[in-house]
Phi, psi and omega in degrees: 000288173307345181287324169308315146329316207263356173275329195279313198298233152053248225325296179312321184293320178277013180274326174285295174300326165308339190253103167290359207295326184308312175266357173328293191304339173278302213283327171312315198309322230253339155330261186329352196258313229273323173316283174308313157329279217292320175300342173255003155275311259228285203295347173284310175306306169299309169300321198280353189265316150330328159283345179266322179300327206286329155334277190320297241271347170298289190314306187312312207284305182285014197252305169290347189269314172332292232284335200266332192271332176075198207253345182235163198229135184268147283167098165066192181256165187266121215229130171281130194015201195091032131300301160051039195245136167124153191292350182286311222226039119243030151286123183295165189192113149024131189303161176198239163290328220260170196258059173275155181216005178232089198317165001286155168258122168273163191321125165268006199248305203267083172194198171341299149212139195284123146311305167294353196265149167328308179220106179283145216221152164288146175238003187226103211237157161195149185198127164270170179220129182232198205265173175249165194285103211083028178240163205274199200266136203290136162282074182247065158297127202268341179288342162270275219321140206256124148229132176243142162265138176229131143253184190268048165203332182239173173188112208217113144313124134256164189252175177267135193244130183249108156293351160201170220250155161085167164090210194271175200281341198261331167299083163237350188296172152273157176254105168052208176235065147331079180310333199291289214288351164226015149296298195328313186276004172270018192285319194296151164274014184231156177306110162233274324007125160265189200211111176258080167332166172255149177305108185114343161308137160315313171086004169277028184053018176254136163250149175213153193305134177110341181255130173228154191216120171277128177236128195232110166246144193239167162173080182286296175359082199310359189245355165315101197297009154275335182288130181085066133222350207253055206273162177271135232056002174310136166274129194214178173207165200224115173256126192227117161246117172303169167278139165074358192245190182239135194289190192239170168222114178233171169236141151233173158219142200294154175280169181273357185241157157239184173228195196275316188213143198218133168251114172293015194033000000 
């Protein structure tokens, strides 16, 4: 009799312990709570070491896109003659090669581009240069400054050519469309540059923002190693390092026709 008693009671307890229903429902709630806590620290933490990293990892990229862009900027396109300025190239002269249909015909040999020659060539490059935007203001003495030309037949250092002489280091620029500063500056026989400000510089060999400096090479000069290489389609590049600065690089290509004036973009 009591063992029969002492089976049921065994039954019952275990019947008990096996059956959670009472309390499932508490221990899912206080699980699902303790879950969400740790997932919402864990995920504050993971965003904020990620908004600080992706911080850094900006700052590092715009720091290299500066460091890689330098300090100068090319300021319009790089323009193959259209001066046609100076007492020389406003000689008239007789219709010939060039696609002209009217007088005057200016000097078709010496100026800008020879016309006359066997295979006709540019004499004339100019491209301006400015500050790039937040950067500071530029060390541009041209007598430091390194420029090179390369086509696939020539590679020339050029030097700074002063189309004018006496008074401080810094007038040596052309003035305006000065005919005196550009015969001087078609003169040289060797690769050189000339150097023009924009109207409102200071003109101190600084350059600075809101200030631009046109740099311009010629090479009318038959003993000049430039002259007679600058044919139509060529492809050429302008390498320009300031002192203390980071250089600029461009390519440019001659069109397969040429005009009076061509922007090479």
């Amino acid at each position: 009799m009591y063992s029969g008693i002492t089976r049921k009671v065994q039954d019952v307890v275990k019947r008990l312990v096996k059956d959670q229903t009472g309390i499932t429902g508490l221990e899912t709630a206080i699980v699902l709570i303790a879950f969400v806590v740790v997932a919402a620290v864990f995920a504050f933490t993971v965003l904020t070491t990620g908004l600080f990293t992706s911080e850094k990892a900006k700052e590092t990229a715009m720091a290299g896109v500066a460091s890689a862009g330098g300090s100068l900027v090319l300021v319009g396109g790089v323009i193959a003659g259209g001066t046609n300025i100076g007492a020389t190239c406003r000689t008239p002269e007789s219709s010939g090669n060039p696609p002209i249909t009217a007088p005057p015909y200016e000097n078709q040999q010496a100026c800008d581009i020879d016309w006359n020659a066997a295979s006709p060539h540019v004499q004339t490059l100019r491209f301006r240069l400015g500050l790039a935007p937040g950067a500071e203001d530029l060390n541009f003495d041209p007598n430091a400054v390194l420029i090179t030309f390369q086509d696939q037949s020539v590679n020339e250092l050029l030097s700074f050519n002063a189309v004018r002489t006496g008074g401080t280091p810094t007038d040596a620029d052309m003035r305006g469309d000065n005919a005196a500063d550009w015969e001087n500056c078609r003169q040289s026989a060797s690769p050189t540059f000339c150097i023009r400000w924009n109207e409102g510089s200071d003109r101190d060999f600084v350059l600075e923002q809101g200030e631009t400096v046109e740099i311009i090479m010629t090479c009318v000069n038959n003993n000049n190693p430039l002259h007679n290489e600058l044919h139509a389609g060529d492809a050429f590049r302008f390498e320009v390092i300031p002192p203390g600065g980071s250089a600029l690089a461009f390519e440019r290509r001659f069109p397969p026709a040429f005009r009076w004036v061509m922007n090479l973009g």
